[in-house]
N, C-alpha and C positions, 0 to 999 in steps of 0.2 A: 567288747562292746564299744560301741560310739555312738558319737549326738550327733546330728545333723547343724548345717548354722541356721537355717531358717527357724530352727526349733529353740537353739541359743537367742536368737535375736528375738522370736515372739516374746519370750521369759525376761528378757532384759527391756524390752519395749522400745529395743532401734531398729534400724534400717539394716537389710540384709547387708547393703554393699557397704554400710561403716564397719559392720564386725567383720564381713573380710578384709576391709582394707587391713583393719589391726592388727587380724590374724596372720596375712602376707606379711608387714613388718615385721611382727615375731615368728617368722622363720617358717610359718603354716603353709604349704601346698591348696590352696583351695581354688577353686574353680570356679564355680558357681555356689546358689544358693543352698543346693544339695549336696555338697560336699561332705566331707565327716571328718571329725577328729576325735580320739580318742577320748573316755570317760573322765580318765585325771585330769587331764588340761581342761575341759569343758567347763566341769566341775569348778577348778581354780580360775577359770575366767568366770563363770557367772558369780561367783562371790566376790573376786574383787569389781564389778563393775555395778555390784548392786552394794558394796560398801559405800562403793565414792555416791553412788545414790543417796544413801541414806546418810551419809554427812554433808551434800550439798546443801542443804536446807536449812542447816542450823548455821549457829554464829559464830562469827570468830571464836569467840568465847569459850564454847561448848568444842570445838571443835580445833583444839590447837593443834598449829603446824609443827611437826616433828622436827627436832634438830638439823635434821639433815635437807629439813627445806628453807630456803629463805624468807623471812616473815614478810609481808608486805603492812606498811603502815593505814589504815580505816581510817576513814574518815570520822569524826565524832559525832555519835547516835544521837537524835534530842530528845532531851527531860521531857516526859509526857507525864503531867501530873497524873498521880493513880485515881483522884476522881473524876478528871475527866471522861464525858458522857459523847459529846460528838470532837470527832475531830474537822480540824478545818483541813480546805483540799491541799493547801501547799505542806502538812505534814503527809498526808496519805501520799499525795506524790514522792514525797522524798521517801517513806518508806521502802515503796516502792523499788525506788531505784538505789536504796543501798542493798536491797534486797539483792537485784540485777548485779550488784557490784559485786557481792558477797559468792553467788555465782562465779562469776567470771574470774576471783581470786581461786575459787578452789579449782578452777578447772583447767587456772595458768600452773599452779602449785603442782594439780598432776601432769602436767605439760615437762614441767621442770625435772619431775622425781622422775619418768620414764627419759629423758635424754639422759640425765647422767648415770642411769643404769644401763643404758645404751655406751657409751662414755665408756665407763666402766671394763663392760664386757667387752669390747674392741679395743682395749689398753693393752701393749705388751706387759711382757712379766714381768715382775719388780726382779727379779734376784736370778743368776746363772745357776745357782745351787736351791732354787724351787724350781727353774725348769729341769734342773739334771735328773729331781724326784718323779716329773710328773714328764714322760717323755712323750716325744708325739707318736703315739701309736694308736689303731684307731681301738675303742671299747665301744659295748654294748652300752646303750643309754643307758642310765638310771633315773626311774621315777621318783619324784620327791617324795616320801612317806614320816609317819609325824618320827619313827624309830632311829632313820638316818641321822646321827651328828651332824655329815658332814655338809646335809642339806640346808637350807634357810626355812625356817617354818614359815607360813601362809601370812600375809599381812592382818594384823588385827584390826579391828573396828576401830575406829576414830572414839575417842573418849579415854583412852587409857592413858597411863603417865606420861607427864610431858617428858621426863628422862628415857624414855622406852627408845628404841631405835625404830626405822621403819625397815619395814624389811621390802624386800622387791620381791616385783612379779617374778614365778617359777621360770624359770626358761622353756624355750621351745621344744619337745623332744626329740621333734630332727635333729636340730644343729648341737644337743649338748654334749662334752667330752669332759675328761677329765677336771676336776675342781682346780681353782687357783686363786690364792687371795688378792684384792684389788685394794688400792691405795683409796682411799672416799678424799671428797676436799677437806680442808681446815674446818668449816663451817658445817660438814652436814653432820658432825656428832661421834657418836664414838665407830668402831669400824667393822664391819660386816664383811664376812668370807662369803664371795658371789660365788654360787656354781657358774663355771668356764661355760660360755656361748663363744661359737664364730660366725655370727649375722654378718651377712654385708653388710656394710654402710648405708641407713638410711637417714630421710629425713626427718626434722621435727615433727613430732606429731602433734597437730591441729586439737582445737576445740571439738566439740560435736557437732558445733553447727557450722565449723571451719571443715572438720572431716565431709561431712555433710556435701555443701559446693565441693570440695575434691573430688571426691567419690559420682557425682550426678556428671561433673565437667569433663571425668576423668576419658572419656570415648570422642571430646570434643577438640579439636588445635589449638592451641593457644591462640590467642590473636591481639598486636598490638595496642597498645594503650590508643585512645583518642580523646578529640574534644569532651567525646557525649559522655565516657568514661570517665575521665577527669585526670590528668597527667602534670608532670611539674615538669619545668624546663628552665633554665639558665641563661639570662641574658646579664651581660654586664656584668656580671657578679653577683645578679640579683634572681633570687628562688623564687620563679614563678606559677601559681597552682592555677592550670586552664581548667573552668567546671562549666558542666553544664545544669543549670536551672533543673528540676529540684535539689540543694544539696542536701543530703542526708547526714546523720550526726559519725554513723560508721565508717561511711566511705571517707568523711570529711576528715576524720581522725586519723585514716591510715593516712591520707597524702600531708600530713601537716606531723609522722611517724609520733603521736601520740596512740596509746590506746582508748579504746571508747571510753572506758568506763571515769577515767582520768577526764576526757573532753566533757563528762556531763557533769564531775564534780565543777571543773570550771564555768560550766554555764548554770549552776545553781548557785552557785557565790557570786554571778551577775545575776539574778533571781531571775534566770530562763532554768525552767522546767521540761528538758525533752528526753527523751527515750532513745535509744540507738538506732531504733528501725524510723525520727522521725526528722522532721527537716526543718531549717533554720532558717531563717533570713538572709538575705545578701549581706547587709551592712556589717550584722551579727560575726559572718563566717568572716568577712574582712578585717572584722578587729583580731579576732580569735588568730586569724593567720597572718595580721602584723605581729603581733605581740608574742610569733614565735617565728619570726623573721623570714618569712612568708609574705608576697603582693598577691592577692588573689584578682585573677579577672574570670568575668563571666559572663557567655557567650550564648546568648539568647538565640534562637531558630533563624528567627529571620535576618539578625545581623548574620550568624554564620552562612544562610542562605544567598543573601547579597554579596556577603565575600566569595563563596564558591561563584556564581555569576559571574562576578567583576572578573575572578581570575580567566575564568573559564573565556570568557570573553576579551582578556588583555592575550590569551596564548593561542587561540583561535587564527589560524592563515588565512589569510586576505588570497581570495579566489583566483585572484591573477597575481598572487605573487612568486616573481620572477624565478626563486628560488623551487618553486613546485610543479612548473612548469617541465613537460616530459613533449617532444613531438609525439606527432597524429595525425593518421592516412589523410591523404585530400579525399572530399568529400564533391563528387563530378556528375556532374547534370549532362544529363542526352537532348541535345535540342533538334528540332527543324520542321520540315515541311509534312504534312503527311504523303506516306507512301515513298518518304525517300531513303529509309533502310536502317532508318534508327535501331529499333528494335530488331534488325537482325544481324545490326553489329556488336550491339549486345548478346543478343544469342553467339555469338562468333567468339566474343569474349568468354562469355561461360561455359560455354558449349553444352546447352543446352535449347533445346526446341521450346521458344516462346511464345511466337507467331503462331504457331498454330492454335494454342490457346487461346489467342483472342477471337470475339467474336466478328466477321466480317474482316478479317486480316487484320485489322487496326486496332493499336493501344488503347484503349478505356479505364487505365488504372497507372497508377503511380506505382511502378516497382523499384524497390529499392537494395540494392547484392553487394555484396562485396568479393574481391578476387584478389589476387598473388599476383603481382612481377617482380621479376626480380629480387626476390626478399620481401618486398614492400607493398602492403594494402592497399588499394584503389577501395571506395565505398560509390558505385552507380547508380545513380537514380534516372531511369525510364520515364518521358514524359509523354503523353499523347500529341498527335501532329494536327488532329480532328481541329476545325473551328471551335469545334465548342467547348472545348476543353482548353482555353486560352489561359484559366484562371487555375487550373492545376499548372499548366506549365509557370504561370509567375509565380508561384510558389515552390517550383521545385528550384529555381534559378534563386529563391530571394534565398536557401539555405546550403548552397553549395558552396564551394572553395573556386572550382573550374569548369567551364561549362565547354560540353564538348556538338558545335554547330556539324551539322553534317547536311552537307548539298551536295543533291545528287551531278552527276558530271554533265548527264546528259539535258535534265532539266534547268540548273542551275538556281538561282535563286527564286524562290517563288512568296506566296502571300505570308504562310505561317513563316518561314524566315525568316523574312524581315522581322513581323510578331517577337518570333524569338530570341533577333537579333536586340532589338530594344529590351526586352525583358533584361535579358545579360547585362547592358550596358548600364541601365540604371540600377540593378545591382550591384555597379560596379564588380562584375564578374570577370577574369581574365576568359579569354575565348582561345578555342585550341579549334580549327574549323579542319575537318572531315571529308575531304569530298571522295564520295561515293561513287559506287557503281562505273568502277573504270571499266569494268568488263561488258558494260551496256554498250550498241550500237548507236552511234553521232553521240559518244562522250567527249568533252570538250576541257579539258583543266583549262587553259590561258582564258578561254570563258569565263569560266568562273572565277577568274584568280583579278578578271578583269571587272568582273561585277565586284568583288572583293575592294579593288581599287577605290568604286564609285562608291562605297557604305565608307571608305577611310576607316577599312582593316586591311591595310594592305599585308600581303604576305612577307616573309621573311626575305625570299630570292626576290621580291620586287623592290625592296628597299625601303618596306613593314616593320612592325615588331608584332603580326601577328603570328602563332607558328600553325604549319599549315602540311597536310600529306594527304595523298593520295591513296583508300585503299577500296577492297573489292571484300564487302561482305561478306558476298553467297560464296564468293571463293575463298575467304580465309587467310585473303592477302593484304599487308600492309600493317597488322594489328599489333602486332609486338612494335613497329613504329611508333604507330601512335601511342602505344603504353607508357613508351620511352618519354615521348614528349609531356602525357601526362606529370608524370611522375618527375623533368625537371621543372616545368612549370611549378609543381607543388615543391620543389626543393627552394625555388626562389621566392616564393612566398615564407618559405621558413613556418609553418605551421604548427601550434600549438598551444596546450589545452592542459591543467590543473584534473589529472586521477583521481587524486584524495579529497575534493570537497564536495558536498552534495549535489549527486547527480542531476544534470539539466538538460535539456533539449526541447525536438519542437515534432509535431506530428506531422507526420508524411500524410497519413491516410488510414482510415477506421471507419471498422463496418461489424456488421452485425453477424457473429457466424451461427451457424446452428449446431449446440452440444457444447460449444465454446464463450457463447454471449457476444458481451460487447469486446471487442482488440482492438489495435490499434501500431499501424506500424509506425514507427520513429527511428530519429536518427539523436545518439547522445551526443553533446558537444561539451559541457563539461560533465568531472567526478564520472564514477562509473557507475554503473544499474547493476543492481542485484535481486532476484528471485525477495521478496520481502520486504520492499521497499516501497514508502507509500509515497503517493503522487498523488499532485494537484495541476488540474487542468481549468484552468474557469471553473464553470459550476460541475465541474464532473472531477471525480474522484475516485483512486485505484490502490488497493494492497497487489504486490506484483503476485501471482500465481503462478502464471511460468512466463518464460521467455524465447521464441524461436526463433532461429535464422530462415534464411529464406529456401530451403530446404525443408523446414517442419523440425529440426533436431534442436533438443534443449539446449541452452546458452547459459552458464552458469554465471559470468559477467559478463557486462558490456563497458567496455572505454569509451572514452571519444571517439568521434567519428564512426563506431560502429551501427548500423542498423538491423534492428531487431523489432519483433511482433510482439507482445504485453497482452499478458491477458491479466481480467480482473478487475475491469473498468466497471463503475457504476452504470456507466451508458457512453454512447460511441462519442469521444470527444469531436471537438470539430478541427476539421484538417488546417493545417499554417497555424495552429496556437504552440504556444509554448509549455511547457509541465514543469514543474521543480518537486525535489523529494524535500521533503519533511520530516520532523523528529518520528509521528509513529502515524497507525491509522483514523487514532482520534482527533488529533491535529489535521490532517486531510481533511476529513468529513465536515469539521467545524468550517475548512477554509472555505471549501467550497459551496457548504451550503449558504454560506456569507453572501458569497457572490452573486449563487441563484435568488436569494432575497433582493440583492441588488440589484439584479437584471428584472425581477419583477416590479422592482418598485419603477422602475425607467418605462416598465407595457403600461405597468399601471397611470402611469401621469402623460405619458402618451394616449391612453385612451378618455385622460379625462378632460387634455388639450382636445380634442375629437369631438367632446362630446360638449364642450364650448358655444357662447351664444353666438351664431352666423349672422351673416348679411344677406341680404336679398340674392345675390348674384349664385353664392355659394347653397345657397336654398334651391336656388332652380338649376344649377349644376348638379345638384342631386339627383332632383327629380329625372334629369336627363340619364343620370346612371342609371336609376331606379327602371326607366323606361328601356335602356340599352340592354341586347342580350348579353348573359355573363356565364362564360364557363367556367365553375370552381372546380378546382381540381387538387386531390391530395397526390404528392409524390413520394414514393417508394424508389431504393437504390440499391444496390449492394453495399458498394463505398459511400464515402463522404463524398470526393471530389466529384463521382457521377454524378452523385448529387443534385451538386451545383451547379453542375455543367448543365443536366436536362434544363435546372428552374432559370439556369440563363437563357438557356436557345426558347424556354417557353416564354420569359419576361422579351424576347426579341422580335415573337412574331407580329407585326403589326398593324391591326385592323382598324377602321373606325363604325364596324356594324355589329364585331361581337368583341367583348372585354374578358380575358382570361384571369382567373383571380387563383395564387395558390393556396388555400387554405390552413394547407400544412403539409410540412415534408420530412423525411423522418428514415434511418437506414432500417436495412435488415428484410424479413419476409413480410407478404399483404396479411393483415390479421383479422379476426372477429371484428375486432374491436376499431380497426378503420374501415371494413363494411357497415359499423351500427354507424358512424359518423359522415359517412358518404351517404346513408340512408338518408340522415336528419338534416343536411345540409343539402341534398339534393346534386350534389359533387359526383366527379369523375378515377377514377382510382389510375394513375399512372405510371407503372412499374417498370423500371426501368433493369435488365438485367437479374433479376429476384424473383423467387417464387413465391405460390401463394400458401399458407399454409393449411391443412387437412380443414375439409367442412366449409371454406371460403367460397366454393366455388356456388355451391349448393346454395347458403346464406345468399350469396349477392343476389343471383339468379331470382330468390325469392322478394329481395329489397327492391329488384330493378336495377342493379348498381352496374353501371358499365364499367369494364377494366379493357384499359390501354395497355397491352403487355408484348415490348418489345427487347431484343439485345444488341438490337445497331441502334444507333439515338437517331442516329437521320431519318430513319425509317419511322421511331418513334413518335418523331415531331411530326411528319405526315399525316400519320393516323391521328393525334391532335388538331392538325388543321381540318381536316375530315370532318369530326365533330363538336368544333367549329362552326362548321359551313351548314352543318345539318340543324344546328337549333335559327339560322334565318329563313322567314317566311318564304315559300317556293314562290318560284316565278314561272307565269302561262307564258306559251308564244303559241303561234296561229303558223300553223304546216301546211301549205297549200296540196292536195292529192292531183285533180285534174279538173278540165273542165267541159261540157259537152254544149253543142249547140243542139236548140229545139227547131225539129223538121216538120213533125204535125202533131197531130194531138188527136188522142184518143178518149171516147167514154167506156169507162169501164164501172159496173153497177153505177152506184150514188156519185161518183166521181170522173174526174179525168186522171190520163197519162199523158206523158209528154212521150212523143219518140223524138229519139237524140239521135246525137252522131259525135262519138267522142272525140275531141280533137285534140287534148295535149292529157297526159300523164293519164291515173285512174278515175272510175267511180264505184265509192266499195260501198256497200248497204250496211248502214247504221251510223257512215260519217256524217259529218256535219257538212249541212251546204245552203244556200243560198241564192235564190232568183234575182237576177241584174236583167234588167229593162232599160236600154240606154245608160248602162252603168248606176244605176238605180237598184236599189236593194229593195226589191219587193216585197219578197218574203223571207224567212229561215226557221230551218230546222234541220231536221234529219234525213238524210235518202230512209223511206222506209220498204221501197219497191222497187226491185230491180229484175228486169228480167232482159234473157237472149233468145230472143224470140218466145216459143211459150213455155222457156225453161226458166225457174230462179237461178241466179246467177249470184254470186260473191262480189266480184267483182266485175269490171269489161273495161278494158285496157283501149287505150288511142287508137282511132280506125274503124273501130268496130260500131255496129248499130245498138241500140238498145232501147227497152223501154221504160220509165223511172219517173216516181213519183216521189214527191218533198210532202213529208206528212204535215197534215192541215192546210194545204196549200189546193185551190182550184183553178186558180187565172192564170191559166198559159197563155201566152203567145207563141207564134212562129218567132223566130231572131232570138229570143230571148236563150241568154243562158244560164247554165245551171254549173254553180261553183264548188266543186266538196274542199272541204280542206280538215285535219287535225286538229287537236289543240295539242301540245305538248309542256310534262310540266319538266322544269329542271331547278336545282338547287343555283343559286346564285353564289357569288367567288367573295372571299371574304377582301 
């Protein structure tokens, strides 16, 4: 038969994992809570562990330590008079805690009696001639029984003679062999023959509420002392105890190596009154840990807080410092004229078909790629050559390293050139100039190299320090030249950029995608980008979600110099700003939305400067707005930079009969929601490269909402001046048809007719005409009768005769003529 431990632990009323832990020390195989061990031992544990029970609670007194344990000296109980009826609290509490005390002595006492039967039974043998008797061979256990001599009887209750010896716990039945007597120390009494155990070696065994923490911790790592923990440390010579706030009287007594029970006699002979689980004062714990040669300091939250800071911040690398510093690809702008082969020296570089992706052949977006020579990165940025796109190109030039001019051979320098010749310069840009299209017919290089001359960039072979080659696009030729040249350009620049501190950079261009949201491409210039990293942009704000190259493929980092597309924007940031990453996504959102309160508060007092007392002038300058046609118009883009580009070329056109107003502009597709606002404002929708989204179309048609929806912008602005031109009042003019002279005159019923004789152009029935008398305008109205002899006639062309009546008219004369002419109406030019 056997007992289970769970079954042992409910009857002893501990914890399953303290009776195993015991049980493992004395030699048990146990497992789990279901384990089992045999009846004897079960039996012999639950009675010794319900003895120590039942002598915890009494007193020293009643309860003397056996010889073989060391007595500990009590503190002296107080005289409580016997007629005492209440007591006061400072006796109760001391009760109390000698009570606590009285505890913690029996449960050192049994601490002490199980080591040195531990002691004991791991002693070699006293004598060569008691091992010669007792040889190592192995035998079957024997169970303790009360019959055995040679066993030890069962420990008795507490209360019997103080001369009595104690006897120890039975042994394990696994590990027991053969008996052997053990030498006891001087002190523990007279001497007991232990039954032979060979336990490993363990350790001290703990209180119950020490067993306790081992046993809950025991599945847990150990982990370093610290502040919050409380730790001693050695400076000087001097034992220092670092605690942290609150100190407790237990914790406080292990680091200063007294026991509790000891620390709270001392603080009751200062007449402090606490409990082991309870806590002291600072001043308190400072005497208590002088006066056992102990400095104690104590390290509050927030100092420990500002010290972490301060450190954090004294160890912290300075973003440009020299030592963190790694080079990084140049970072090369495409500039020039439109249509002079930018973007298909690009395509020629990646070798990929670009061109044909655009709308109308021509760039409309800011692309930005990276490529391989020779070992070594190049990062390109694609700029548009369009007029109207002047403001992408200064932006693509304000964040490069090198900017690469390309004029064509046969063209040579033309308007966007120059444009992007100054853009370069004042960004103090190195220029690597391109010319193109050597394989055009009438290409010209000393042309060009001569118009070079006249900007003072002169070439190299002219005796320049600009560098300068000749290649052929569409053919493929010259391009590893120029790579060459790129790349030592960017060697003499010596270029670079800080890896390791939080990543920085600035937006190329960001738009709206569908399925994806708001993106945004960029180039990083320092620290690198990573998938989870929060960004701040002005008022716009991003946790990274992913990252793509210019391919579509995920990007796991991005270093300097590289560019990459971000999803995860709160909303499309705006193009040329900068971003920097942040401790996490809470810090972002806070920043940003700091800023959009800022930017608001700037409309706000902008519109309350607006709305300021006027003067007369400015009063009737209103009225004159009020009275001027005004085209409001919301704009729609794909990109950012299209953007700007449409609302520039719209802010360019320039009338003084109708005034274009943009209401608002905004990327991505046309929505509901700027059909309800084109409704209420009576605006024009003008979408530039973007579609409209499902139900839009329907909606507008029902609001009235005109949409301007173009993908070439030139074209776009056209149909903008269009309607325009359409909200000015029409203009009449007067179309002469023909005119006839009058031969005779006829009665016909109540009236007359004239017979004519047509002499120049037509007369058609129902124009408008007019009797001249001496150039005298007699009458007007309408031809309402026309006939060719006694046929109606439509018309009757020069030469011919006819007969013709001007309705409500009856005074002809011979001589007179008869005038028709049109009105025509036409829209007027803005």
């Amino acid at each position: 038969m056997s007992r289970r431990i769970y079954e042992i632990s409910k009857e002893l009323d501990m914890e399953n994992k303290e009776v195993m832990e015991i049980l493992r020390d004395r030699g048990f195989e146990v497992k789990s809570a279901s384990s089992t061990i045999d009846n004897i031992s079960a039996d012999a544990f639950i009675e010794e562990f319900r003895n120590q029970a039942d002598a915890e609670p009494e007193s020293s007194e009643a309860a003397a330590p056996a010889p073989a344990i060391p007595t500990i000296k009590e503190p002296v109980k107080p005289n409580i008079p016997a007629g005492a009826i209440v007591k006061s609290k400072a006796d109760i509490e001391r009760e109390r805690l000698e009570k606590e005390a009285a505890e913690q002595r029996a449960r050192e006492a049994e601490i002490t009696r199980r080591r040195e039967e531990r002691e004991a039974a791991s002693r070699p043998q006293a004598s060569a001639e008691q091992g010669a008797k007792s040889p190592k061979m192995p035998t079957m256990p024997t169970l303790p029984t009360a019959k055995s001599p040679s066993m030890p009887s069962m420990p008795k209750p507490a209360g019997k003679s103080p001369g009595m010896p104690s006897m120890p716990t039975p042994p394990p039945v696994p590990k027991m062999s053969m008996p052997a007597p053990v030498t006891p120390k001087e002190d523990a009494g007279p001497q007991v023959t232990l039954p032979p155990k060979t336990p490993p070696p363990a350790p001290n065994i703990p209180s119950r509420e020490e067993t306790k923490k081992v046993v809950i911790g025991a599945s847990q790592p150990s982990k370093p002392a610290s502040v919050e923990e409380g730790k001693v440390v050695e400076q000087d010579g001097q034992k220092i105890i670092q605690v942290k706030p609150p100190i407790v009287v237990r914790d406080f007594a292990g680091l200063i190596g007294m026991k509790p029970f000891k620390l709270i006699s001392e603080l009751m002979d200062a007449g402090i009154f606490a409990g082991m689980n309870q806590t002291i004062e600072e001043d308190v714990a400072s005497r208590l840990a002088e006066k056992h040669g102990f400095k104690l300091e104590v390290r509050h939250r927030g100092e420990e807080q500002a010290q972490a800071k301060a450190k954090k911040a004294k160890a912290k690398i300075s973003d440009d410092d020299p030592s963190q510093l790694a080079p990084r690809p140049p970072v090369v702008c495409v500039l020039g004229h439109v249509d002079h082969g930018k973007t298909t020296l690009l395509d020629s570089i990646r070798k990929a078909n670009v061109v044909s992706g655009e709308a109308g052949g021509i760039t409309q977006h800011v692309g930005a790629y990276q490529v391989e020579q020779s070992g070594h990165k190049i990062t390109f940025i694609d700029t548009p050559g369009h007029a109207a796109f002047s403001k992408m190109r200064e932006r693509g030039a304000n964040v490069t390293d090198v900017a690469i001019l390309v004029v064509a051979a046969d063209d040579g320098f033309m308007p966007q050139t120059d444009e992007a010749l100054k853009f370069a310069q004042k960004a103090n840009v190195p220029i690597v100039v391109a010319i193109n299209k050597m394989d055009a017919k009438g290409a010209n290089i000393d042309r060009v190299k001569q118009q070079m001359q006249e900007r003072n960039i002169a070439s190299e072979d002219w005796g320049g320090e600009t560098l300068c080659t000749p290649v052929s696009a569409i053919n493929n030729e010259g391009i590893e030249d120029l790579l060459e040249l790129v790349l030592l350009q960017a060697e003499v620049l010596e270029l670079q950029a800080n890896p390791k501190c939080p990543a920085q950079g600035v937006i190329v261009e960001s738009q709206v995608e569908q399925g994806r949201g708001s993106t945004a491409t960029v180039i990083v210039q320092k620290g690198t980008l990573k998938p989870g990293d929060a960004l701040v942009c002005g008022p716009e704000h991003c946790k990274v979600r992913a990252m793509l190259d210019e391919n579509g493929k995920q990007v796991k980092a991005a270093p300097p110099s590289t560019p990459v597309r971000i999803m995860g924007w709160s909303d499309a940031p705006e193009s040329g700003s900068e971003f920097t990453a942040v401790k996490n996504d809470k810090v972002a959102r806070a920043q940003a939305e700091e800023t959009a309160q800022q930017l608001k508060k700037e409309i706000l007092d902008l519109q309350a400067k607006a709305n300021a007392p006027m003067d007369l002038e400015e009063f009737l300058g209103m009225i004159d707005e009020k009275r001027a046609k005004v085209l409001r118009v919301i704009v729609k883009a794909d990109v950012h930079g299209s953007m700007e580009a449409v609302i520039g070329m719209l802010e360019g056109i320039k009338s003084d009969k109708v005034n274009l107003d943009v209401i608002q502009s905004s990327v991505g597709l046309v929505t509901k929601k700027d059909i309800v606002l084109a409704t209420s404002s009576n605006a024009t929708i003008v979408a530039f490269n973007t579609k409209l989204e499902n139900g839009v179309q329907a909606q507008a048609k029902r609001g009235e909402v005109h949409i301007i929806q173009h993908n070439i912008i030139y074209e776009l602005i056209d149909q903008v001046k269009e309607a325009m031109a359409e909200l000015l009042e029409p203009e009449f003019r007067e179309n002469k048809l023909g005119a006839a002279e009058v031969r005779a005159i006829f009665p016909v019923g109540k009236g007359w007719v004239a017979g004519c004789m047509v002499t120049e152009g037509i007369l058609r029935r129902d124009a408008h005409a007019r009797l001249l008398r001496k150039d005298e305008v007699v009458h007007e109205g309408r031809i309402g009768t026309l006939r060719r002899f006694k046929d109606d006639a439509q018309e009757v062309r020069a030469g011919y005769e006819c007969g013709a009546n001007i309705t409500g008219c009856n005074d002809y004369q011979e001589k007179d003529v008869i005038e028709a002419y049109e009105i025509v109406e036409f829209r007027p030019s803005l």
